[in-house]
C-alpha positions in Angstrom: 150.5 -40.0 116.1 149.7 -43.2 113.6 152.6 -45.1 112.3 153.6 -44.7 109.3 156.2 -46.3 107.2 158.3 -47.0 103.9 160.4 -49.7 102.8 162.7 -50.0 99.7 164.1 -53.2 98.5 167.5 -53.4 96.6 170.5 -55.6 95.8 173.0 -54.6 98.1 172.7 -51.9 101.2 176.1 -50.5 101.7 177.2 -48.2 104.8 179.7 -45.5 103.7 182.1 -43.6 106.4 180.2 -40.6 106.9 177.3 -43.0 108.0 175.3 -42.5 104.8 173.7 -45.6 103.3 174.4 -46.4 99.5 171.6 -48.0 98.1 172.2 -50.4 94.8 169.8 -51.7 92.1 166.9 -50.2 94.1 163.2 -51.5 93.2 160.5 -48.8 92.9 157.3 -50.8 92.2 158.0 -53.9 89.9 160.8 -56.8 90.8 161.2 -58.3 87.6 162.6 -62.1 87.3 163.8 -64.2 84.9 161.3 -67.0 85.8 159.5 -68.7 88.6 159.6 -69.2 91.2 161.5 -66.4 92.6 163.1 -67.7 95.7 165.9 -64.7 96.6 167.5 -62.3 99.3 167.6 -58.6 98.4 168.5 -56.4 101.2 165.5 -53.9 102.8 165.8 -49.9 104.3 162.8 -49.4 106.5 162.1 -46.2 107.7 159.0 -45.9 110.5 157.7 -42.8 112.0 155.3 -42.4 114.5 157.3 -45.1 117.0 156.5 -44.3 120.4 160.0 -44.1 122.8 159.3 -47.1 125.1 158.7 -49.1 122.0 160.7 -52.4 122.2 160.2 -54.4 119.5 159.2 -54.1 115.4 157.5 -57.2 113.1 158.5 -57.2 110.0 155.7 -59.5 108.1 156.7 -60.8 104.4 153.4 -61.7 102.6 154.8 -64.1 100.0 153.4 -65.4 96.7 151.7 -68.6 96.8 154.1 -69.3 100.0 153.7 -69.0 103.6 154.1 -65.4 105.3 157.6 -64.8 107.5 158.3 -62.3 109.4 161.2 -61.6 111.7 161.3 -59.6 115.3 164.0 -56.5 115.7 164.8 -54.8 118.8 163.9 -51.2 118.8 164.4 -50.3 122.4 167.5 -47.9 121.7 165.5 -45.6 119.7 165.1 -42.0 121.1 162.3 -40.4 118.9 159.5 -40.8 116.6 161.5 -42.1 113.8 164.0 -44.9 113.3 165.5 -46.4 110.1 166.5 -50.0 109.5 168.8 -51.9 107.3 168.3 -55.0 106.7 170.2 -57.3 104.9 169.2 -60.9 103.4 165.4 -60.5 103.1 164.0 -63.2 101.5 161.2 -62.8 98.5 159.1 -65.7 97.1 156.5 -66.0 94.4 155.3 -69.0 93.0 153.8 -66.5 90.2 153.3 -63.2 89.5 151.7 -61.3 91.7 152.2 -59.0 94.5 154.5 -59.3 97.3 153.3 -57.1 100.3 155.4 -56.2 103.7 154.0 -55.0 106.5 155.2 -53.9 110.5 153.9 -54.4 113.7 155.3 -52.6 116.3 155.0 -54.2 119.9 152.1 -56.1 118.4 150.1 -53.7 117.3 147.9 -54.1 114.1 150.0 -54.4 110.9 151.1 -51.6 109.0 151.4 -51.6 105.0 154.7 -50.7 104.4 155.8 -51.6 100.5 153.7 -53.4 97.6 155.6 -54.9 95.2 154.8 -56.4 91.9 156.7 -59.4 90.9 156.5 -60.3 86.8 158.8 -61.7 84.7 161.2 -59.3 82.9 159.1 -58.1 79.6 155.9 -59.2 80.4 
């Protein structure tokens, strides 16, 4: 089975009893700022299928605008199936200028996956 992913980026990620996860000021396809550059955190929910159960680790790869590309390592080794869904708070999102800002996984090294495209403008252009 391929992997296969989404991720959706928001303000604030919130965990409610029941285990449900409340997400606030979510972005759909634009991330419109006041001016740039953007340099911010918003907080991330990525949800994978297709994870093998031995699977260990998962990249998550930040293709920035006009900046360097991050990416950050989280252990996956606890998950028991095919799917698995991270929050992740404090995920950091730079553009020099507009453009788009593109995310992608890696899972135990394996070729990158394209996970979310955003477009970053300025709000009303």
């Amino acid at each position: 089975m391929p992997i296969r992913g989404s991720a959706l980026f928001c303000d604030s990620l919130r965990r409610e009893e029941g285990g449900k996860i409340l997400v606030v000021g979510g972005y759909s396809h634009v991330l419109c700022c006041s001016e740039f550059p953007l340099d911010a955190n918003f907080d991330c929910l990525v949800r994978m299928s297709g994870i093998e159960a031995q699977s260990k680790k998962l990249e998550l790869i930040l293709n920035h605008i006009g900046y360097d590309r991050d990416s950050s390592d989280f252990d996956i080794s606890e998950n028991d199936g095919p799917n698995i869904t991270l929050a992740i708070l404090g995920v950091p999102i730079k553009a020099a200028s507009a453009g788009e800002f593109v995310v992608q996984v890696s899972v135990d090294g394996s070729e990158p996956v394209e996970v979310e495209r955003l477009l970053v403008s300025i709000e009303g252009e």
